[in-house]
mmCIF file of the N, C-alpha and C atoms, coordinates in Angstrom:
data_MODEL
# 
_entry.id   MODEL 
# 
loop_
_atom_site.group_PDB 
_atom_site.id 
_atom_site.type_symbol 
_atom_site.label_atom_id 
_atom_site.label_alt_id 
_atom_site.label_comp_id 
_atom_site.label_asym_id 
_atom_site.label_entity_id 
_atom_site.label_seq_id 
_atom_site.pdbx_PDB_ins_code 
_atom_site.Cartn_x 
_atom_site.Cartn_y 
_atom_site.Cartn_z 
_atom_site.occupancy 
_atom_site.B_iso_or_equiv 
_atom_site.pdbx_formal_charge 
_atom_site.auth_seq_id 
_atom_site.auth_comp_id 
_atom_site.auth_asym_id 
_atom_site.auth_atom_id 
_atom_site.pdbx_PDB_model_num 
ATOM 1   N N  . UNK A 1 1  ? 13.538  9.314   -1.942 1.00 0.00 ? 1  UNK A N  1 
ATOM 2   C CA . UNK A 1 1  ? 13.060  9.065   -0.604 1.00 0.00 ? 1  UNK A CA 1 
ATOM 3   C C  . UNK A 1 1  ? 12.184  10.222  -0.131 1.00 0.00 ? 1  UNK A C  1 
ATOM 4   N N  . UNK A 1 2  ? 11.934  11.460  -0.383 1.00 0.00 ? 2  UNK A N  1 
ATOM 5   C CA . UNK A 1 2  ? 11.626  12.705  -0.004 1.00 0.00 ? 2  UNK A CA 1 
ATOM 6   C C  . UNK A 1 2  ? 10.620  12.454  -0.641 1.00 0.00 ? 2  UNK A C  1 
ATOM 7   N N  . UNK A 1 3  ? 10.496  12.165  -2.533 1.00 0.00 ? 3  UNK A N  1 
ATOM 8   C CA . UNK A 1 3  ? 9.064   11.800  -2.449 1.00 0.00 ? 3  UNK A CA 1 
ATOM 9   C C  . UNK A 1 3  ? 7.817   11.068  -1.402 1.00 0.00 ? 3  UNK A C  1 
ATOM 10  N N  . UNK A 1 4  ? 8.725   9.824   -0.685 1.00 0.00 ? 4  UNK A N  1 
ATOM 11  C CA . UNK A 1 4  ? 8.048   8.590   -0.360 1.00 0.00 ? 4  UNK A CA 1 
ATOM 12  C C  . UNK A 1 4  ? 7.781   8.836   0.790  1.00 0.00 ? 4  UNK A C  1 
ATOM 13  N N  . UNK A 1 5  ? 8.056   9.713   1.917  1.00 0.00 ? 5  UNK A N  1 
ATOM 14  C CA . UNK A 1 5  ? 7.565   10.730  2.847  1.00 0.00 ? 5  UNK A CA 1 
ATOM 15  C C  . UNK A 1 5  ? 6.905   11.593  2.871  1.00 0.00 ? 5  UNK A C  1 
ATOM 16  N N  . UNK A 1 6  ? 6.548   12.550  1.820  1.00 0.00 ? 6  UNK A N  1 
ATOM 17  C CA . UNK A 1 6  ? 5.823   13.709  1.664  1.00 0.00 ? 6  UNK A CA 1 
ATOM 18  C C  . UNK A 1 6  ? 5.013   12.849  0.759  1.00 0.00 ? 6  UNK A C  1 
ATOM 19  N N  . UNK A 1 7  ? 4.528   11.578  0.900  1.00 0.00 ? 7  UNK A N  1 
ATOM 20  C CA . UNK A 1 7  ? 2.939   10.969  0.568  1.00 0.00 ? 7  UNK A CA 1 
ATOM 21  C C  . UNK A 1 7  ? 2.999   11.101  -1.404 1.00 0.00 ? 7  UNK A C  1 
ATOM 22  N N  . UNK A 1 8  ? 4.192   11.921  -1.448 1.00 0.00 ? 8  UNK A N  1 
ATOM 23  C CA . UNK A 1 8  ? 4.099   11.853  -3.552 1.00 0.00 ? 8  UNK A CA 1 
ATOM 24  C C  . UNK A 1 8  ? 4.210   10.731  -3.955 1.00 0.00 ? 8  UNK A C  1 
ATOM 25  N N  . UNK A 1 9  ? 4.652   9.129   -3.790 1.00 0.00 ? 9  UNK A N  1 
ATOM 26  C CA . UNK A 1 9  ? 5.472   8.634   -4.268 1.00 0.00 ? 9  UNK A CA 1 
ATOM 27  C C  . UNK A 1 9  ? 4.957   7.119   -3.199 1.00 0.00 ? 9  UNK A C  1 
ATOM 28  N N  . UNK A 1 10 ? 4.868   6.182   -3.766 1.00 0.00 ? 10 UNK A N  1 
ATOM 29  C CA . UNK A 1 10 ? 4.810   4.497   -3.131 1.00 0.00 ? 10 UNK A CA 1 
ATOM 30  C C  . UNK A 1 10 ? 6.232   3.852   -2.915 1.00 0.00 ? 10 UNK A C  1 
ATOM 31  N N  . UNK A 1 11 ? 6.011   2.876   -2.034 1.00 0.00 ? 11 UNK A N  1 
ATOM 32  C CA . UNK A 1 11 ? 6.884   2.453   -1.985 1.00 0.00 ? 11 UNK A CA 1 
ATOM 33  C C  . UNK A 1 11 ? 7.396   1.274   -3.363 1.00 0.00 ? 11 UNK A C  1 
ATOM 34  N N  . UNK A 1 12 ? 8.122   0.825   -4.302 1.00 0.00 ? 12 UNK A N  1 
ATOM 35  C CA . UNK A 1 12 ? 8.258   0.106   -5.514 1.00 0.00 ? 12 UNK A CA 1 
ATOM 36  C C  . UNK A 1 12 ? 8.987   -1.078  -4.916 1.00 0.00 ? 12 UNK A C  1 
ATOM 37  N N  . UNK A 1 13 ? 8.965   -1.970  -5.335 1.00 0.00 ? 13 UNK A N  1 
ATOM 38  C CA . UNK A 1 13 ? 9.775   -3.257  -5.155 1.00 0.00 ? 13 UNK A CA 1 
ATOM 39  C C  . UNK A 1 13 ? 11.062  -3.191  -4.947 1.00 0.00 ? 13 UNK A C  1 
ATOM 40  N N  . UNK A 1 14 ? 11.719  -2.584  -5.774 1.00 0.00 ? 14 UNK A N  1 
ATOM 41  C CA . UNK A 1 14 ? 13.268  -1.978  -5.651 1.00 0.00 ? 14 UNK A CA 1 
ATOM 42  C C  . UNK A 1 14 ? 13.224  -1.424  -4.784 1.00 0.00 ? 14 UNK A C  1 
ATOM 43  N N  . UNK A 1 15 ? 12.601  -0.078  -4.049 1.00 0.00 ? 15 UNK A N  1 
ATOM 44  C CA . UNK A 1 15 ? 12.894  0.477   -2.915 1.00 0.00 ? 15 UNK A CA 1 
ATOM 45  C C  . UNK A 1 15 ? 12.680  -0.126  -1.679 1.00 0.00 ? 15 UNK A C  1 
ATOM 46  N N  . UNK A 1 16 ? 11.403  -1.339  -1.710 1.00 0.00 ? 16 UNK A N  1 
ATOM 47  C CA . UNK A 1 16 ? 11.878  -1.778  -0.670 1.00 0.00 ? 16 UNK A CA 1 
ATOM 48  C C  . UNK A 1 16 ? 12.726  -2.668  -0.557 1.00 0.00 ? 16 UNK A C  1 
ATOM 49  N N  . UNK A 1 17 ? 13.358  -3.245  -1.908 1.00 0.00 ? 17 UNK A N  1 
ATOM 50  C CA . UNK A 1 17 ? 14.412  -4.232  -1.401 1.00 0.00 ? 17 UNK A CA 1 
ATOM 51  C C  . UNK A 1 17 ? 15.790  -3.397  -0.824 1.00 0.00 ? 17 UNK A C  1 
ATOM 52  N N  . UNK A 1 18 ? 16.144  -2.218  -1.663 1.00 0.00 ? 18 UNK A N  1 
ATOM 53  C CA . UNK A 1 18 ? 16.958  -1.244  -1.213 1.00 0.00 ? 18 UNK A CA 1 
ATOM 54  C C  . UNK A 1 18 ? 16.761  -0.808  -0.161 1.00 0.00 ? 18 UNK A C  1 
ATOM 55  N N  . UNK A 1 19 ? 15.338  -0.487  1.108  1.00 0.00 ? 19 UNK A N  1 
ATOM 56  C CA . UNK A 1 19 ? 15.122  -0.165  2.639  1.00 0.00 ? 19 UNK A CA 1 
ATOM 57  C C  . UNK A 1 19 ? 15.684  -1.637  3.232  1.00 0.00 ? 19 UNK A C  1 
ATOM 58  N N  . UNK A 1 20 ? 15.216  -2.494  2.728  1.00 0.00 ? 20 UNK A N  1 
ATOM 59  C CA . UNK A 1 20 ? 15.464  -3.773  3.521  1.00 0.00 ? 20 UNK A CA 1 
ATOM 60  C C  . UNK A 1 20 ? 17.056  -4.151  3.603  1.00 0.00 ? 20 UNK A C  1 
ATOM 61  N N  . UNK A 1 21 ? 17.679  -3.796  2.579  1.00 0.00 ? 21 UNK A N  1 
ATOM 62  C CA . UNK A 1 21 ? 19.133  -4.158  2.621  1.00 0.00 ? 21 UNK A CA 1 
ATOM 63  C C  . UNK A 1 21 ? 19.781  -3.216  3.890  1.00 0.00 ? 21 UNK A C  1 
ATOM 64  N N  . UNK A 1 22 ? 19.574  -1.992  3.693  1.00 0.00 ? 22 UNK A N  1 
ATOM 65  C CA . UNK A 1 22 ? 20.189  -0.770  4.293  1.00 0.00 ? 22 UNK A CA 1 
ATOM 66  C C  . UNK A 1 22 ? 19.738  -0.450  5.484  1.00 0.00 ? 22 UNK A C  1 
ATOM 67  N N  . UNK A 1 23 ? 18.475  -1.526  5.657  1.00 0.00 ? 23 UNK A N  1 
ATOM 68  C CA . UNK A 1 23 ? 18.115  -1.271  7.482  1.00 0.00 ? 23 UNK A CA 1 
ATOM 69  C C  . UNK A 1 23 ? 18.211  -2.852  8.052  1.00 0.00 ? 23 UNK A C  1 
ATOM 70  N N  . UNK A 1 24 ? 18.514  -4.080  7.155  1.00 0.00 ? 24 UNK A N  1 
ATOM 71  C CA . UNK A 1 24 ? 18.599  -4.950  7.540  1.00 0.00 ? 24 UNK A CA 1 
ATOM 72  C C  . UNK A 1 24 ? 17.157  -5.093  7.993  1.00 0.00 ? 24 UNK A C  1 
ATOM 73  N N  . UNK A 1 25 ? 15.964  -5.212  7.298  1.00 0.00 ? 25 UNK A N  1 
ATOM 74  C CA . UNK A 1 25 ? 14.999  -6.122  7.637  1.00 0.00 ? 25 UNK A CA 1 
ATOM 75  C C  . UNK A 1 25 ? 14.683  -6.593  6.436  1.00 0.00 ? 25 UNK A C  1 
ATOM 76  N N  . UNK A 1 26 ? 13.098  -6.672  6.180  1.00 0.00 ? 26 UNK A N  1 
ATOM 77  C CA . UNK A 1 26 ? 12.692  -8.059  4.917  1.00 0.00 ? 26 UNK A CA 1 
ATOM 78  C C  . UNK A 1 26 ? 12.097  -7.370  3.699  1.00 0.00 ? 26 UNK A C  1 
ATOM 79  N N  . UNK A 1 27 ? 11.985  -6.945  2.401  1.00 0.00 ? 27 UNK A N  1 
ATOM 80  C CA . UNK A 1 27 ? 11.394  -6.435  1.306  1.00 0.00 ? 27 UNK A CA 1 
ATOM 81  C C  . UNK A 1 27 ? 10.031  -6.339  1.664  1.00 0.00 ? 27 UNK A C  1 
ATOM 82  N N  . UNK A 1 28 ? 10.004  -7.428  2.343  1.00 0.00 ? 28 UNK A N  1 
ATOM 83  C CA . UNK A 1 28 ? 8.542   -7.957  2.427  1.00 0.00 ? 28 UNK A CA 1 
ATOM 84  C C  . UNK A 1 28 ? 7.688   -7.097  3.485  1.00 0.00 ? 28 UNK A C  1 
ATOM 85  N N  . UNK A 1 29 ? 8.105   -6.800  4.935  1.00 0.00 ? 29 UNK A N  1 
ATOM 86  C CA . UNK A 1 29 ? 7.949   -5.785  5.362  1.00 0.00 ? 29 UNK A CA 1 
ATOM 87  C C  . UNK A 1 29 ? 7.441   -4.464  4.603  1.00 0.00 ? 29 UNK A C  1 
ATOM 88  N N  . UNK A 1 30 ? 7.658   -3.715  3.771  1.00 0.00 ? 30 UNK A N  1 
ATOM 89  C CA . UNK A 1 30 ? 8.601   -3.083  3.459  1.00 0.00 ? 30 UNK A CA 1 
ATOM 90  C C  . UNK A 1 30 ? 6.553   -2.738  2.396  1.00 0.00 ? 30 UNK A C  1 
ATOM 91  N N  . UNK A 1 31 ? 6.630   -3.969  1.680  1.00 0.00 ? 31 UNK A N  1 
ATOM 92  C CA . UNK A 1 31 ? 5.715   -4.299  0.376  1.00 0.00 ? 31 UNK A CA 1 
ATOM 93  C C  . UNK A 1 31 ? 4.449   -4.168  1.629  1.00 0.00 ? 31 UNK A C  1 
ATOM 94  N N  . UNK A 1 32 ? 4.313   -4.683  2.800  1.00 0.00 ? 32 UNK A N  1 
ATOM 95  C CA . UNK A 1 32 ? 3.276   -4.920  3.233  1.00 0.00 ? 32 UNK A CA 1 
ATOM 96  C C  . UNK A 1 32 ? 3.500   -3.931  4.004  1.00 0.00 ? 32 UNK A C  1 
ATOM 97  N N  . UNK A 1 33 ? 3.975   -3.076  4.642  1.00 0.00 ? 33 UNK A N  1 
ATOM 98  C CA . UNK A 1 33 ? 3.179   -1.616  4.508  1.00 0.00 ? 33 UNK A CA 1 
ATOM 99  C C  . UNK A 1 33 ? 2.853   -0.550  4.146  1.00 0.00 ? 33 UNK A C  1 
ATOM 100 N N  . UNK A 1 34 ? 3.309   -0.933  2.419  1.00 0.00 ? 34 UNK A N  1 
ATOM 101 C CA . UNK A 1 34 ? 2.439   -0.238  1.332  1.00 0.00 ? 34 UNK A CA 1 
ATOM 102 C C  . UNK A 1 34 ? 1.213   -0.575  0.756  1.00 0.00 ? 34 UNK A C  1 
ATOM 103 N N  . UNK A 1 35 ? 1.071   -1.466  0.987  1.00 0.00 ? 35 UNK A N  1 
ATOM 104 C CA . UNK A 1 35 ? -0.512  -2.323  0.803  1.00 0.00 ? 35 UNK A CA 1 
ATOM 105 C C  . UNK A 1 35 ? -1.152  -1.765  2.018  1.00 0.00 ? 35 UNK A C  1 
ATOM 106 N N  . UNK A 1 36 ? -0.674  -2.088  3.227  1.00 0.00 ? 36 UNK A N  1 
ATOM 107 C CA . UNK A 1 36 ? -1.846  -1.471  4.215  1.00 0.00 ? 36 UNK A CA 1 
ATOM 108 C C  . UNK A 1 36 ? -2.057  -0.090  4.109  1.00 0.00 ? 36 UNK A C  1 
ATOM 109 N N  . UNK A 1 37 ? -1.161  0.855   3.740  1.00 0.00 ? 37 UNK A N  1 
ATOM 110 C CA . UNK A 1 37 ? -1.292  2.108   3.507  1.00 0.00 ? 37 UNK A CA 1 
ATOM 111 C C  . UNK A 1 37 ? -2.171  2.228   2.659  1.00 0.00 ? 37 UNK A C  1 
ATOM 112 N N  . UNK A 1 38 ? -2.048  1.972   1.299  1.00 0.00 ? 38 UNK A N  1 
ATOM 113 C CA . UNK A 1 38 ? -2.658  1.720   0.035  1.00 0.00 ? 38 UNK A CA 1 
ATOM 114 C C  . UNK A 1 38 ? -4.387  1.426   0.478  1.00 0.00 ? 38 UNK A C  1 
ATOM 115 N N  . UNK A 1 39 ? -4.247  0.595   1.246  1.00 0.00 ? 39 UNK A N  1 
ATOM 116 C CA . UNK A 1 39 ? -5.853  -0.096  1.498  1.00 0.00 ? 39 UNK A CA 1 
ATOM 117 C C  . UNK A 1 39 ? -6.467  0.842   2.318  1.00 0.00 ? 39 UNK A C  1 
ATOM 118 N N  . UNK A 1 40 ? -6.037  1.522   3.605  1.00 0.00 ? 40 UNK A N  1 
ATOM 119 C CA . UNK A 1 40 ? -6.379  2.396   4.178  1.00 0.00 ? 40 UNK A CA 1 
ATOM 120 C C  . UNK A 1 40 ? -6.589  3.855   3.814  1.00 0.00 ? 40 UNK A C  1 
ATOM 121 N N  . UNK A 1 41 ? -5.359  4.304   2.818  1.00 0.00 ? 41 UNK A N  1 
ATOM 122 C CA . UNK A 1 41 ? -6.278  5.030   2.043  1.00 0.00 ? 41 UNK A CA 1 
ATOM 123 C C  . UNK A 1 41 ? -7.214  5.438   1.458  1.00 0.00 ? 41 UNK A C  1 
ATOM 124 N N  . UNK A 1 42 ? -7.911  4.279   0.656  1.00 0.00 ? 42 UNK A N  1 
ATOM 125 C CA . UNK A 1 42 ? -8.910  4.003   -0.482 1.00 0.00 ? 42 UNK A CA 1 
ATOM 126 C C  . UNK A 1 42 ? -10.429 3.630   0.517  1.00 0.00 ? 42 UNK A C  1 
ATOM 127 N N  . UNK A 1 43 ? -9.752  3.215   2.130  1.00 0.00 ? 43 UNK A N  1 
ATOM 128 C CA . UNK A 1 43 ? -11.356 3.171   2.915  1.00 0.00 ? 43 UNK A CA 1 
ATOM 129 C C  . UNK A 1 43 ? -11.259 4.518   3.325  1.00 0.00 ? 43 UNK A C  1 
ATOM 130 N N  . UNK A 1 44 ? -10.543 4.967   3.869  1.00 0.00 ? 44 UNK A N  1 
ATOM 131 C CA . UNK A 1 44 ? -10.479 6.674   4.546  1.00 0.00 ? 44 UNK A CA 1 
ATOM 132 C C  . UNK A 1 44 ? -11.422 7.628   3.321  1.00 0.00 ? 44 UNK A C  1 
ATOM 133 N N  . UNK A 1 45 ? -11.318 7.395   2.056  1.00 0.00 ? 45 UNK A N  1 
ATOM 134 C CA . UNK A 1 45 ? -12.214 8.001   0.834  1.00 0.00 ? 45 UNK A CA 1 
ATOM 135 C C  . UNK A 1 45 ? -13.229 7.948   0.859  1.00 0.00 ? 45 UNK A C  1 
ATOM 136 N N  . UNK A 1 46 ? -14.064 6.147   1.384  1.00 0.00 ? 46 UNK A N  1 
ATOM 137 C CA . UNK A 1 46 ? -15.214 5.855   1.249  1.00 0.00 ? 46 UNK A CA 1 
ATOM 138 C C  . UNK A 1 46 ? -15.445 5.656   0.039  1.00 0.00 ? 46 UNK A C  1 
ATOM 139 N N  . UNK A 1 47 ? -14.554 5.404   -0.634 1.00 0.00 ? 47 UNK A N  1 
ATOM 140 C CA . UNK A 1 47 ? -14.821 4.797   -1.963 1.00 0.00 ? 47 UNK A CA 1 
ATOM 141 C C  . UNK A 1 47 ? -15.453 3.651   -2.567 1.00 0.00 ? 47 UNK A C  1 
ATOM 142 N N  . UNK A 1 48 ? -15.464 2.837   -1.135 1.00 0.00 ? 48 UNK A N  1 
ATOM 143 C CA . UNK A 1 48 ? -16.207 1.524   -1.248 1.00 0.00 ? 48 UNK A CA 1 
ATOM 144 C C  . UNK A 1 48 ? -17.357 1.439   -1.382 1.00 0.00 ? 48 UNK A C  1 
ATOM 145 N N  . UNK A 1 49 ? -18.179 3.030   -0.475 1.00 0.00 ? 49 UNK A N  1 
ATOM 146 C CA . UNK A 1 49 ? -19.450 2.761   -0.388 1.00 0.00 ? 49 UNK A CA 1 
ATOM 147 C C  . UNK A 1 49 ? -20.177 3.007   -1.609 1.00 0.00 ? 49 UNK A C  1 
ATOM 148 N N  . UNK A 1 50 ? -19.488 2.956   -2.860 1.00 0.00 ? 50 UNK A N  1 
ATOM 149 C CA . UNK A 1 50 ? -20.164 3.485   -3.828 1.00 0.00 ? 50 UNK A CA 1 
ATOM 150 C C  . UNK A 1 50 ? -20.470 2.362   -4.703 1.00 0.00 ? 50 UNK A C  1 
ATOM 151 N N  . UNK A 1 51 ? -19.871 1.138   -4.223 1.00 0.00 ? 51 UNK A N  1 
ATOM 152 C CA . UNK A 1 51 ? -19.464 -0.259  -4.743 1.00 0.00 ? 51 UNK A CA 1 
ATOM 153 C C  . UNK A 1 51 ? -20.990 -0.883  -4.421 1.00 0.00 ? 51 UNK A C  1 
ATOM 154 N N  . UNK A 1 52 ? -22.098 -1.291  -5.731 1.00 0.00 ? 52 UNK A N  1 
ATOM 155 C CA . UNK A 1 52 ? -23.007 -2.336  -5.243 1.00 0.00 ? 52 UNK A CA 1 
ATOM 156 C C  . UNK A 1 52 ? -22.689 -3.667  -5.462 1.00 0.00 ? 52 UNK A C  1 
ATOM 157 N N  . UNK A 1 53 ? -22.881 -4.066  -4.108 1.00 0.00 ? 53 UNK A N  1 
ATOM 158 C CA . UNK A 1 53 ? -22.447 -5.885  -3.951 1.00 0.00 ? 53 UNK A CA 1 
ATOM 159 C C  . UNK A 1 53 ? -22.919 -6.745  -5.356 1.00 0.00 ? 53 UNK A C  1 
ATOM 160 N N  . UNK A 1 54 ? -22.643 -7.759  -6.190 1.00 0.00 ? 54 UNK A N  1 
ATOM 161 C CA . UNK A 1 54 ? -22.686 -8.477  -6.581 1.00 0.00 ? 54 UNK A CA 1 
ATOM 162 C C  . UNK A 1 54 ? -23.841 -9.400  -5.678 1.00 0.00 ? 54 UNK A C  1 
ATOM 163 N N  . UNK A 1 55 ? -24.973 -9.506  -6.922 1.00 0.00 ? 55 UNK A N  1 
ATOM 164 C CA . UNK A 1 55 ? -26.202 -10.502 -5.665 1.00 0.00 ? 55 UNK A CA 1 
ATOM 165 C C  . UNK A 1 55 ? -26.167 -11.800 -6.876 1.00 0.00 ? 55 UNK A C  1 
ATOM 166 N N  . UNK A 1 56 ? -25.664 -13.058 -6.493 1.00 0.00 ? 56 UNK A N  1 
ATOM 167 C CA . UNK A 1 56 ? -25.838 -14.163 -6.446 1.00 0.00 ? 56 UNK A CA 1 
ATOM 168 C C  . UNK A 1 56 ? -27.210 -14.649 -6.553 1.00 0.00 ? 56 UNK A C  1 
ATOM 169 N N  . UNK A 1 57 ? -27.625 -15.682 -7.884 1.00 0.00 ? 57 UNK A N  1 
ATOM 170 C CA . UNK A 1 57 ? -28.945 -16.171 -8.025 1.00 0.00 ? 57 UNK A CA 1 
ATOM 171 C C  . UNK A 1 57 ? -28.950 -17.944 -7.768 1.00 0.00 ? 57 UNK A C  1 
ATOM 172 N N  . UNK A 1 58 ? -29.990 -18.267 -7.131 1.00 0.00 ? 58 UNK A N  1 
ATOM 173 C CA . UNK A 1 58 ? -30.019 -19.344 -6.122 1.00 0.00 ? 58 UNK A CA 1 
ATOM 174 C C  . UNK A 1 58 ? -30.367 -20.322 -7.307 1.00 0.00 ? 58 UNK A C  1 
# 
């Protein structure tokens, strides 16, 4: 858990089913705000802007 606070460490499927049991809410919770973390990370980088769009031929 000390990892998963001090930013070392994600949250894993098991841990959140193990938060969800022990605080009584949903895994799922749990999964989806490691994804938003996850996603917000990777824009906070600007990593995207390095991404050229895919151009589609008519």
């Amino acid at each position: 858990m000390s990892k998963i606070l001090n930013g070392n460490a994600g949250i894993s499927a098991e841990i959140s089913l193990r938060l969800a049991k022990w605080l009584g809410t949903s895994p799922d919770l749990w999964m989806g705000l490691q994804t938003q973390y996850d996603l917000w990370k990777v824009i906070s980088e600007k990593k995207l802007l390095k991404i050229v769009p895919l151009k589609h031929s008519a």
